[in-house]
C-alpha positions in Angstrom: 0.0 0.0 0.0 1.6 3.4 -1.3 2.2 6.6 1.4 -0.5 9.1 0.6 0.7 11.7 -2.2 0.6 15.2 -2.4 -2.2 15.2 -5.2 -4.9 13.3 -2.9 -5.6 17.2 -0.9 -6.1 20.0 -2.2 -6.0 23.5 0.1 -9.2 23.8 1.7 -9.7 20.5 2.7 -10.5 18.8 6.4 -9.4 15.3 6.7 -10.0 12.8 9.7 -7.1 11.3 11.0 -8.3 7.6 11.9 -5.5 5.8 13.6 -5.0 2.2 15.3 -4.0 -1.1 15.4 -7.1 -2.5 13.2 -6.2 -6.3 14.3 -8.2 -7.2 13.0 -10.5 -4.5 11.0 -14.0 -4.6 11.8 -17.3 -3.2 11.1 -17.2 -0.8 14.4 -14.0 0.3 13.1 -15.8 1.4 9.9 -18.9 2.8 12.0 -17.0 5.2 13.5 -14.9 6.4 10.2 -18.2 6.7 8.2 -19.8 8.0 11.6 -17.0 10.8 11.8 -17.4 11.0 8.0 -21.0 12.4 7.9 -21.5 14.1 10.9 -18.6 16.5 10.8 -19.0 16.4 6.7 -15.2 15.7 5.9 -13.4 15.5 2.7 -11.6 12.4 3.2 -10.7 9.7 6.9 -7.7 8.7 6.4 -7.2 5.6 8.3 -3.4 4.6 9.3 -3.2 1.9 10.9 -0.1 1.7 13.5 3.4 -0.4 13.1 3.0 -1.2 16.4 0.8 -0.4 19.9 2.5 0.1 23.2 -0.7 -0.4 25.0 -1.5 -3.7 23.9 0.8 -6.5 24.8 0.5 -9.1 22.1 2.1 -8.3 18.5 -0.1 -7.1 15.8 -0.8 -8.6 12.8 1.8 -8.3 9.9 1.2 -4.4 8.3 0.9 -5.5 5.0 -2.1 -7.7 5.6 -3.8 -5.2 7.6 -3.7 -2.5 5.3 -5.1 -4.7 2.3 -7.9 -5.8 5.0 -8.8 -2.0 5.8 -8.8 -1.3 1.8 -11.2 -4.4 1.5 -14.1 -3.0 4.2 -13.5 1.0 2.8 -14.2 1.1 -1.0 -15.2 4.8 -1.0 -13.5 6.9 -2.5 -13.4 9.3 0.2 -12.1 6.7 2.6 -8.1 6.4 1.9 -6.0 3.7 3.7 -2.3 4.4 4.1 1.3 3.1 5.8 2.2 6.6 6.1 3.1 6.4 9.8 5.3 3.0 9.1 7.4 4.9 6.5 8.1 7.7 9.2 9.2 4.8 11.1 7.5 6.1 14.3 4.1 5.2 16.5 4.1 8.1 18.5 0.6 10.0 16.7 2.1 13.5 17.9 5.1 12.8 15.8 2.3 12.2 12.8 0.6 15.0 13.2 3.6 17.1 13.1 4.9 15.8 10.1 1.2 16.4 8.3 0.6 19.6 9.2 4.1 21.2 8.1 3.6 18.8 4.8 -0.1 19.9 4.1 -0.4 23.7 6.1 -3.4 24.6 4.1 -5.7 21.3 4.7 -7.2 21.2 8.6 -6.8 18.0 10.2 -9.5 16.1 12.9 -8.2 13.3 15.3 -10.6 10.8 15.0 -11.3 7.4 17.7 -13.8 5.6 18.9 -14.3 5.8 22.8 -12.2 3.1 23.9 -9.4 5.4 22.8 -10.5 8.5 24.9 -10.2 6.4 27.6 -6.6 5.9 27.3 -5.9 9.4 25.6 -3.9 10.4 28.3 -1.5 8.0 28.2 -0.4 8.6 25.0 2.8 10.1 24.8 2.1 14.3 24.1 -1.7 13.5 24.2 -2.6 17.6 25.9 -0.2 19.0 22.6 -2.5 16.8 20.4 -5.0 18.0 21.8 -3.5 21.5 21.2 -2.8 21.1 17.9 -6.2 19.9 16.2 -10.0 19.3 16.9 -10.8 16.0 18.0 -13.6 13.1 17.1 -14.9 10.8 19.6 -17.2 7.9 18.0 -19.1 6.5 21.2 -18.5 2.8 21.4 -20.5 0.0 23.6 -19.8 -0.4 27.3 -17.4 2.5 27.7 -19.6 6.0 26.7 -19.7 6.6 31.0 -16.4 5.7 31.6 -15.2 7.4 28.3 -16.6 10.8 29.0 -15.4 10.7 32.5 -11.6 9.9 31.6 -9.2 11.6 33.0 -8.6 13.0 29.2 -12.7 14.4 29.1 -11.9 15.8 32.4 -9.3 18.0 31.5 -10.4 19.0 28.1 -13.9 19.6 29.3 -13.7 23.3 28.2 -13.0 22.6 25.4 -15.8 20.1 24.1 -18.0 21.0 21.3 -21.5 20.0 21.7 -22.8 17.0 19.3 -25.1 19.1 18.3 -22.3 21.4 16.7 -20.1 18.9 15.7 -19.5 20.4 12.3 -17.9 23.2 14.0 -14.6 21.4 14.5 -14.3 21.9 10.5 -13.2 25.1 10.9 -11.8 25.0 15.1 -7.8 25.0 15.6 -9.2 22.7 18.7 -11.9 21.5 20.7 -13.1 17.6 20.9 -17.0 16.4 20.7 -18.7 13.2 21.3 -20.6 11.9 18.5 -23.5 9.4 19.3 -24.7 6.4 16.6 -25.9 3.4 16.7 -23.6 1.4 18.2 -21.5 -1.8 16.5 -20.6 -3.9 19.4 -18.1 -5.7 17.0 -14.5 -5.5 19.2 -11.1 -6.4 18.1 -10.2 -8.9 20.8 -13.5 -11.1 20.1 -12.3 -11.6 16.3 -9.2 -12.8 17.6 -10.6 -15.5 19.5 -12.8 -17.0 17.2 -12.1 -19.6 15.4 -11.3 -20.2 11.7 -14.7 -21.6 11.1 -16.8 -18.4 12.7 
């Protein structure tokens, strides 16, 4: 799977930054691109799926299948799938974020994750300069809206929140995070894993 080129933006646009392990993709994973798709009316999710994940202990699938399984559930055209943050040779989203807005300065960027990631937002390594640095989408997922929106990440960027309501705001915000409700997909990662072959 090719790095994203220059000629896929144009000035103007606002592309969703969908990052993750995806092991394996599934169809919550696509609810809350497509969710963060229509409700904040983007140009383009780019999903970039991670080397490597520091929070999870076992070893991801290899890249390479993961990407072609991403490209298999997203055939829109406005839905791009790329190893962009492999060929920077780097996990850490801040260092991603960096590197696409001093590549792209006219296009405006959204973070996008379901609500399992909120919950471990501030973990991450430079999550509150993320978080300084461009708007962010929160796709509620089952069993963790309460304790999502009352992680220690929601807590401190409270301020800052949007209201769902006004979630197409964060087009044209430098900042600012909302909470986007949808029917849910209670589809998780870690249940794929453990079926077997013939489920």
């Amino acid at each position: 799977m090719a790095a994203l080129k220059s000629e896929t933006l144009a000035p103007g646009m606002t592309v969703g930054l969908y990052g993750g392990s995806f092991d394996p993709v599934h169809t919550a994973h696509v609810h809350v691109a497509r969710t963060a798709l229509k409700r904040l009316g983007l140009d383009r999710v780019w999903w970039l799926p991670s080397p490597g994940n520091p929070f999870k202990a076992h070893q991801p699938a290899p890249l390479d299948d993961r990407l072609e399984a991403i490209a298999a559930c997203v055939p829109e055209p406005r839905q791009v799938v790329s190893d962009l943050e492999a060929q920077l040779g780097s996990n850490r989203t801040l260092n991603l974020i960096c590197y696409l807005q001093a590549r792209y300065p006219q296009v405006r960027f959204v973070w996008v994750m379901g609500a399992d990631g909120l919950l471990q937002f501030h973990r991450w390594a430079g999550w509150t300069e993320i978080a300084s640095r461009l708007p962010i989408c929160v796709v509620a997922r089952p069993g963790v809206a309460m304790k999502a929106r009352l992680s220690p990440a929601a807590r401190q960027m409270a301020r800052a929140r949007v209201p769902e309501i006004s979630a197409t705001a964060l087009k044209t915000r430098r900042r600012g995070w909302t909470y986007l409700t949808e029917p849910l997909h209670p589809h998780a990662s870690r249940e794929l894993r453990g079926r077997s072959p013939q489920t």
